[in-house]
C-alpha positions in Angstrom: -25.2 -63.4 12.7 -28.0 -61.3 11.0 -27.2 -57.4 11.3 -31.0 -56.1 12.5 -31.5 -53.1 9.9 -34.7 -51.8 9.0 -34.7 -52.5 5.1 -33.6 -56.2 5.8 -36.7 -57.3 8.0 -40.0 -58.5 6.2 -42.0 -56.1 8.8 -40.3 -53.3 7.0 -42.5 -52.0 4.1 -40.9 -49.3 1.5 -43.1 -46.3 0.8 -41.8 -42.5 -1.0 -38.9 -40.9 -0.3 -36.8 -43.7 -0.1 -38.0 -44.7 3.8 -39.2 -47.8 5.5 -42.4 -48.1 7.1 -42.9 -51.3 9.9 -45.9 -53.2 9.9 -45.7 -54.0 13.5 -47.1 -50.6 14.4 -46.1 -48.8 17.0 -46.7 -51.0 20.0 -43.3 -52.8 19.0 -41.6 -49.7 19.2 -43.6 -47.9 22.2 -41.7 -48.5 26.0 -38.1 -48.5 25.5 -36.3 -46.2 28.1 -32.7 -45.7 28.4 -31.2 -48.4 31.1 -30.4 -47.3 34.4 -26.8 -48.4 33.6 -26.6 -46.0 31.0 -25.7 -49.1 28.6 -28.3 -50.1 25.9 -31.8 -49.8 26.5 -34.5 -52.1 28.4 -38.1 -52.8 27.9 -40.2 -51.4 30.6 -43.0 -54.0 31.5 -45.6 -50.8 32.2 -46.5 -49.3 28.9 -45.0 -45.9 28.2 -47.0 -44.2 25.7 -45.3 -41.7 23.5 -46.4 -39.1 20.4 -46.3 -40.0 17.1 -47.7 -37.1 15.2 -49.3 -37.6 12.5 -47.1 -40.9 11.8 -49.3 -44.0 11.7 -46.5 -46.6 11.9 -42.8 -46.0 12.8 -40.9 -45.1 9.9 -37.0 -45.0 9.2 -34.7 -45.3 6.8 -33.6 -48.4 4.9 -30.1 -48.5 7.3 -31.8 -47.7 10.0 -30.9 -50.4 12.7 -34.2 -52.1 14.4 -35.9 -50.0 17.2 -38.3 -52.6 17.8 -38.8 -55.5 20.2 -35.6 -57.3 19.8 -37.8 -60.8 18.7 -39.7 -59.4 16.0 -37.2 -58.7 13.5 -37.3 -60.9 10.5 -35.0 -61.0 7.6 -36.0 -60.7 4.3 -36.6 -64.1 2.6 -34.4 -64.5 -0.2 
């Protein structure tokens, strides 16, 4: 099994300071909310828009384990 970290995906673009940008933008990332379980969290089906700032797509750092929609992480082709 594939560990899901940010600067192992192919969406995951490095740019300065040593950080990760992903391509997907930020409608991958947008809608999460904590589970009403309090376990994990779950995607919503309405859209819950957030603030970004000035941020044009979600960035992290390289270790950083996937925010996004669990089925668009891709690992880096060898």
């Amino acid at each position: 099994m594939t560990t899901q970290i940010c600067g192992n995906c192919r969406h995951g673009t490095p740019i300065e300071h040593g950080m990760i940008q992903c391509q997907l933008g930020w409608e991958a990332h947008d809608g999460l909310l904590p589970n009403v379980r309090g376990k994990g969290k779950s995607r919503v089906v309405i859209p819950v828009h957030m603030a970004h700032g000035e941020l044009e797509k979600p960035e992290a750092t390289p270790t950083c384990r996937c925010g996004c929609s669990p089925d668009k992480w891709l690992p880096v082709k060898a």
